[in-house]
N, C-alpha and C positions, 0 to 999 in steps of 0.2 A: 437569678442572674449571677453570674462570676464575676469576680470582684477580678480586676487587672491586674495590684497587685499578685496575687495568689498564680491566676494564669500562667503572668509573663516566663516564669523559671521551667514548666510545662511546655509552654509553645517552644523555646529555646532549643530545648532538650528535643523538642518533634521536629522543627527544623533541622535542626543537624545531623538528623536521621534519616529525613527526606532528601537533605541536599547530597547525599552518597548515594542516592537512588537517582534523584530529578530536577536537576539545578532551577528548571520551570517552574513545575509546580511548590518549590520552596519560596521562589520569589515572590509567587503569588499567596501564598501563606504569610508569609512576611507582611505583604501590605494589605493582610487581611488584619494583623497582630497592631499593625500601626493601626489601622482604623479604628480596634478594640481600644489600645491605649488613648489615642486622641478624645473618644469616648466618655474614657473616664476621667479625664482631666477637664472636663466641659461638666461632667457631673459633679465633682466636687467644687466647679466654680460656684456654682448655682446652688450647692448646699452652703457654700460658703457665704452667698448674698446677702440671705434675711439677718446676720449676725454683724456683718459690715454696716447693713442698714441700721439697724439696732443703733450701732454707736454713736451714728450721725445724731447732729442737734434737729429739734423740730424747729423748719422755717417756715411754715404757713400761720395765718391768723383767720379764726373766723370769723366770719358778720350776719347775728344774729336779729334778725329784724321784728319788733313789736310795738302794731301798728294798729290804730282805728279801736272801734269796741272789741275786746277781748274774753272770749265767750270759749269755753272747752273743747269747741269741735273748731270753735271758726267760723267764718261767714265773707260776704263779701266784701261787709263794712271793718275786716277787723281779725286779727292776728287768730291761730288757736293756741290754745292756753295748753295741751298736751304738745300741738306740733313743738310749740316755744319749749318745753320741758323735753323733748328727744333730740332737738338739735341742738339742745346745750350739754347733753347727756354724754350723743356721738361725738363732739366737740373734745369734752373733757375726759373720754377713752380714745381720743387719737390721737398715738405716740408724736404725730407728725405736724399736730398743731401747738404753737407757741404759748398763743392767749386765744381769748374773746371780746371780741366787742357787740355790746348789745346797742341797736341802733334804736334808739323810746321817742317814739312820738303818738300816744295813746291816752284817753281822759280815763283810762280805767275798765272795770269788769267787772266779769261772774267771784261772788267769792270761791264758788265752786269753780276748781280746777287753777286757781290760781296758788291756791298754799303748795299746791305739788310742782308748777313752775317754778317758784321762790325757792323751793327745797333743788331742783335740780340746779341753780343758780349757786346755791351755798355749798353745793355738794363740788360744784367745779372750781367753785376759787379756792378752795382747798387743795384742789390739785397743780391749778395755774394762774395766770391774772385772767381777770376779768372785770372788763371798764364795760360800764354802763353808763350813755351818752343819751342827758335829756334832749332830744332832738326834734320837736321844740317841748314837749310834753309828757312828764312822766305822773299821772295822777291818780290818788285812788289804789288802785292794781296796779297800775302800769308801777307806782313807784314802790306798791308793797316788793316786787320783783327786781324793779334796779337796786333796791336797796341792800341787795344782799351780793352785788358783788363786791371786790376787790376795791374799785372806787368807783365813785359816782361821780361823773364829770356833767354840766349845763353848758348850751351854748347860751350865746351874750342875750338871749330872746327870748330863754326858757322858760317854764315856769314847774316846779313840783310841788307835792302835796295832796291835800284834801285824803289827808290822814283818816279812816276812818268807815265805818260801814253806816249804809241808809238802805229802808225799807218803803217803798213810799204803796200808800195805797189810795184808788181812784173810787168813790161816790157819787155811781151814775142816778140814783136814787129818784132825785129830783127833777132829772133832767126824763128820766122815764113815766114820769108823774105826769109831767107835760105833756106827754105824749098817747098819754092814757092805758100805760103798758105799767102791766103789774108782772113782775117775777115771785115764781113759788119754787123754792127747794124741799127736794125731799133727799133724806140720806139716812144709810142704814142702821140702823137702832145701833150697832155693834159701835159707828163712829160717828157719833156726835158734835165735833169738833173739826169734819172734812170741810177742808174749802172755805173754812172761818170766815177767809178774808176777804170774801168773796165782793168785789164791784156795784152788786146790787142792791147793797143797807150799808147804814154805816156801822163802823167798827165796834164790835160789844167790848166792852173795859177787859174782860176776859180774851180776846185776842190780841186789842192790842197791846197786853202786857204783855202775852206772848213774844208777838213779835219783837217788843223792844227787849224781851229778855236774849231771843238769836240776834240782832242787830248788837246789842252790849257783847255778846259773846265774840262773834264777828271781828268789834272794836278791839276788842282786851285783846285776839290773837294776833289783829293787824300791828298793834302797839308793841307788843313783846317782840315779833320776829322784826320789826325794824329799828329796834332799840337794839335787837345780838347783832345784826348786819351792819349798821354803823359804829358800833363800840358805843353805846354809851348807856346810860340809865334807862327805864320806861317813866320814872317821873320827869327825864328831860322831853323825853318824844312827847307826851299829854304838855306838856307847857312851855313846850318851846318850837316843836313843830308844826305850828300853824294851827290845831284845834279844829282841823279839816277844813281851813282855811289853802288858796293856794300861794303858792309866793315865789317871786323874781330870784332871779341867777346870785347877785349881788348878797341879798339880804338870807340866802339858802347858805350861800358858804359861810356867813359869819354864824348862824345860827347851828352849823352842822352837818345839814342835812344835805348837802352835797362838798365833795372836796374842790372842785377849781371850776374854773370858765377854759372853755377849749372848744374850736370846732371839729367834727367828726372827720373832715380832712387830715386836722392838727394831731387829735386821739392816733387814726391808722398812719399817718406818717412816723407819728413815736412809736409806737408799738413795732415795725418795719425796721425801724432803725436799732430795735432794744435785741429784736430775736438773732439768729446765729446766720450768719451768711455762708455759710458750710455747704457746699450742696446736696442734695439729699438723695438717694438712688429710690425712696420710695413712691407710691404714686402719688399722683394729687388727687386731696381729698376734695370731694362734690362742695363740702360747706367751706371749702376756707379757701385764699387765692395767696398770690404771689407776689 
């Protein structure tokens, strides 16, 4: 393409060569010249856009919803613990969102796929606010995840906690006895220790140290990352954070473990009122409103 600049001195020069010959077909040149230039004044608005947009404040907020049993993929009863971790991700690489707000009303999850939620939660209040609104429940997972934003708000009814990892394991043994059903496992000489835990006998001393040794480990990682996300010690979180205990709105703030009482009304009305009323030329993003 020819740049109009450059053109217009060219065209100038052929007009006025043509208009000695065909006063017609100059004029028709002519508002062939205008059309070119119009053209490019339309091109450069448009490259001009995204750098105007740029400038503008971001005024959107997102609303980050984690809900029911929260399991990696998700289900019906209950948030996914990746989805939770890309749209906090998307969130905090959109120029044109302000905050987040994470809307927690969950008794908890998978430890699997929740330390990559919590990390994508820590990774974005680094970049913006992010309120994390027990709403009514933030437990277990749900609060290993709110705990790492910007502030942790409870409504007047909430309850957080239950700090902590559990293993539990079922002994149909007896109940198959009654029944007159015997189970026999076989497993390959190579692994001896497949399926340990298995429902069928009870627990040999040898798995269940096992298992409380991943449950301690579980514990130790749940204690650390919620003691960096609130600011404070891990010998506060073990003895002062409830002991996997849950606990009320009131007796959370004095303790720490959440900063104020606020309804998720009250949270998106401040937050509305905090970001830039500028208006923005860019689109609107799918996860955050207006």
């Amino acid at each position: 393409m020819i740049k109009i600049e450059t053109a217009a001195p060219d065209l100038r020069q052929v007009l006025a060569q043509i208009t000695a010959i065909d006063a017609l077909v100059a004029l028709e040149v002519a508002a062939l010249a205008d059309c070119l230039a119009r053209a490019g004044q339309r091109q450069a608005a448009i490259a001009a856009a995204p750098a105007a947009a740029s400038s503008s404040a971001p005024s959107k907020i997102a609303l980050v919803s984690i809900a029911g049993g929260l399991t990696p993929r998700g289900s019906w009863f209950g948030s996914s613990l990746s989805g939770i971790a890309s749209q906090v991700a998307r969130a905090a690489d959109d120029p044109d969102v302000a905050g987040i707000i994470l809307d927690v009303d969950s008794p908890g999850g998978t430890v699997s796929g929740t330390v990559e939620a919590a990390s994508a939660v820590a990774a974005a209040a680094a970049k913006k606010p992010v309120v994390a609104i027990a709403n009514t429940l933030a437990a277990s997972a749900a609060y290993w995840i709110a705990s790492q934003g910007t502030e942790l708000v409870m409504t007047p009814s909430a309850d957080v906690g239950s700090i902590g990892a559990m293993i539990m394991h079922q002994d149909i043994s007896g109940y198959l006895e009654q029944l007159g059903v015997k189970m026999t496992i076989v497993r390959s000489e190579q692994s001896p220790m497949k399926n340990e835990a298995h429902p069928f006998a009870p627990l040999s001393d040898e798995a269940r140290a096992y298992l409380q040794g991943r449950a301690n480990e579980a514990g130790a990682d749940f204690i650390k990352t919620v003691a960096s996300g609130r600011r404070v010690t891990q010998t506060k979180v073990r003895e002062e954070f409830g002991q996997g205990r849950m606990v009320g709105a009131r007796e959370a703030v004095t303790r720490g473990m959440a900063d104020r009482i606020a309804t998720l009304d009250q949270i998106i009305g401040g937050m509305m009122q905090q970001r830039s009323t500028r208006p923005s030329s860019r689109r609107r993003s799918a996860l955050a409103f207006e």
